[in-house]
C-alpha positions as CSV (number, residue, x, y, z in Angstrom):
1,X,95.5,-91.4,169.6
2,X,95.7,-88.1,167.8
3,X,99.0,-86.9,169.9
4,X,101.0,-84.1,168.1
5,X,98.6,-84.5,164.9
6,X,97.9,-80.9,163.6
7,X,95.0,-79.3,161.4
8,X,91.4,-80.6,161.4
9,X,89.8,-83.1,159.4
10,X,86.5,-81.6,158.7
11,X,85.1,-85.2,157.9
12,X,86.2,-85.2,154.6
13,X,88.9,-87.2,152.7
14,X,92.3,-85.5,151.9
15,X,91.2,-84.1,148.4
16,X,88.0,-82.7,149.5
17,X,89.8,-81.4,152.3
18,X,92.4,-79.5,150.4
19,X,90.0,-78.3,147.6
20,X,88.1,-76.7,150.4
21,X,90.6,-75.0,151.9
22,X,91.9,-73.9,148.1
23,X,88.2,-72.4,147.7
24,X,88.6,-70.1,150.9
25,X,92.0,-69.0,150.2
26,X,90.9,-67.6,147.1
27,X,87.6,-66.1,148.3
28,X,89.7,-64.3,151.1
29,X,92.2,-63.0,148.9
30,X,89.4,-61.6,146.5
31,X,86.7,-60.2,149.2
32,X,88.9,-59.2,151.4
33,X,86.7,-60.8,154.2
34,X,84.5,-63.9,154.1
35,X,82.0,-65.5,156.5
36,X,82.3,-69.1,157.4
37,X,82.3,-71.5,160.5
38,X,84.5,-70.7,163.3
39,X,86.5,-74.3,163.3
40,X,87.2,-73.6,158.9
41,X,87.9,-69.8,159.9
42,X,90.6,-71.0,162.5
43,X,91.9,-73.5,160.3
44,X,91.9,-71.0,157.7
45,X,94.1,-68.2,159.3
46,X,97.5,-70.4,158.8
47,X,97.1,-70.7,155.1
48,X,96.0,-67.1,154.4
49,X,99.2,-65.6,156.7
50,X,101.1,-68.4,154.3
51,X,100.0,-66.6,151.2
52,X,100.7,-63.4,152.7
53,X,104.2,-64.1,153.7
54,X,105.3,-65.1,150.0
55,X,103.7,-62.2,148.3
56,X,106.2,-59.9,150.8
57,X,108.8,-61.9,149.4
58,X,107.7,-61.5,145.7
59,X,110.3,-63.6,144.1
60,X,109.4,-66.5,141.1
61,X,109.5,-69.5,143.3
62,X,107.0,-67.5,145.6
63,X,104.8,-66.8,142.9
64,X,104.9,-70.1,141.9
65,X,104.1,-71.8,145.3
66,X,100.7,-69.0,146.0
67,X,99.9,-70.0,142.2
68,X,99.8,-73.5,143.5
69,X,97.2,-72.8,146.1
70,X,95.3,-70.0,144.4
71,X,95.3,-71.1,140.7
72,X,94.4,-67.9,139.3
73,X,96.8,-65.5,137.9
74,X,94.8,-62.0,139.1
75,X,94.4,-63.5,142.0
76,X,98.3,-63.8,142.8
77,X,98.7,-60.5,140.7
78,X,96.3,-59.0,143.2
79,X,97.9,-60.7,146.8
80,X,101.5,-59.8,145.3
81,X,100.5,-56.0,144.3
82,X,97.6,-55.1,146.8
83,X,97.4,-57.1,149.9
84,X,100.8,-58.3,151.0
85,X,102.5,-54.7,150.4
86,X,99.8,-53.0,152.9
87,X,101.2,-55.5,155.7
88,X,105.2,-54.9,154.5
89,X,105.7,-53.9,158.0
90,X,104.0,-56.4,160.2
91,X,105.5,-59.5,161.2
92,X,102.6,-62.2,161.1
93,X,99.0,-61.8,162.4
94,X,97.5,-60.5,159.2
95,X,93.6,-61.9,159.8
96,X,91.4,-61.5,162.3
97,X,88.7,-64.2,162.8
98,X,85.6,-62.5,164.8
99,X,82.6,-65.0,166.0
100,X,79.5,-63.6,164.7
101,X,77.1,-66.0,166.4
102,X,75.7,-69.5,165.2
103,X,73.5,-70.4,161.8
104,X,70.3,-70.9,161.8
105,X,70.0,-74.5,160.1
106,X,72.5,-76.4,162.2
107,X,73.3,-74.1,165.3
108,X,76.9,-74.4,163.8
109,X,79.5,-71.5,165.6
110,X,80.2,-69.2,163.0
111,X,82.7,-66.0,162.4
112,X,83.8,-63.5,159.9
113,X,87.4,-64.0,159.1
114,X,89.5,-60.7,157.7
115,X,92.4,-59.1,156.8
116,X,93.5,-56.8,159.4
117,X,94.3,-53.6,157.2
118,X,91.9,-52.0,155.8
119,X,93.4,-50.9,153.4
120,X,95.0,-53.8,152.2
121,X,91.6,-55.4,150.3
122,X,89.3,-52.6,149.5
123,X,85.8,-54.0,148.3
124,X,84.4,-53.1,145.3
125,X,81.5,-50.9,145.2
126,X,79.4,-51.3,142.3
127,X,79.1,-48.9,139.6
128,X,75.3,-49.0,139.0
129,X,73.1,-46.3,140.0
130,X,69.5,-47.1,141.3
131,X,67.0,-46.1,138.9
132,X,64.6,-43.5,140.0
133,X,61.3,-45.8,140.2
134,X,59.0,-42.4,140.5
135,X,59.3,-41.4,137.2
């Protein structure tokens, strides 16, 4: 009996598991939103409020422990500067997970997980100009 047991399984061993989980942490923090299956965007929301919560605290051991998950140096450069300073204010709730229907392959449920400020991840817009093709 699974009584009390928290967090899903996803039907992958412990390593997998994590490594997953590492791998949407860090999309989220760089996109600003991603798009996944509702049961990982759920799962999902604990670990990115986690992240969020040290880079309000910005102190070493903070930096150290969203390095941990993250693994990338912009990236924790980027929650500590950009994201978590937009939500300074807010005590918790900093994603939204929003079901956006179900995939075509496997009829799995899936959503659209976000930050709730807009302005705390603000996407990139790409530099190059479309060519005039008339000419």
């Amino acid at each position: 009996m699974r009584h009390k047991v928290e967090g899903r399984k996803f039907g992958r061993e412990k390593d997998a598991r994590r490594l997953m989980i590492c791998n949407l942490v860090r999309s989220m923090v760089e996109h600003g939103q991603i798009t996944t299956t509702l049961a990982k965007a759920k799962e999902l929301r604990g670990y990115v409020d986690r992240m969020v919560t040290y880079g309000k605290q910005d102190t070493v051991h903070s930096r150290r422990l969203a390095y941990s998950v993250l693994g990338d140096r912009t990236l924790v450069k980027k929650l500590f500067t950009e994201i978590a300073p937009a939500f300074q204010d807010r005590q918790g709730g900093y994603t939204r997970v929003i079901k956006s229907g179900f995939r075509r392959g496997d009829s799995a449920p899936m959503a659209i997980i976000q930050f709730v400020e807009e302005s705390a991840v603000k996407p990139k817009k790409d530099n190059i100009k479309a060519k005039d093709l008339n000419k």
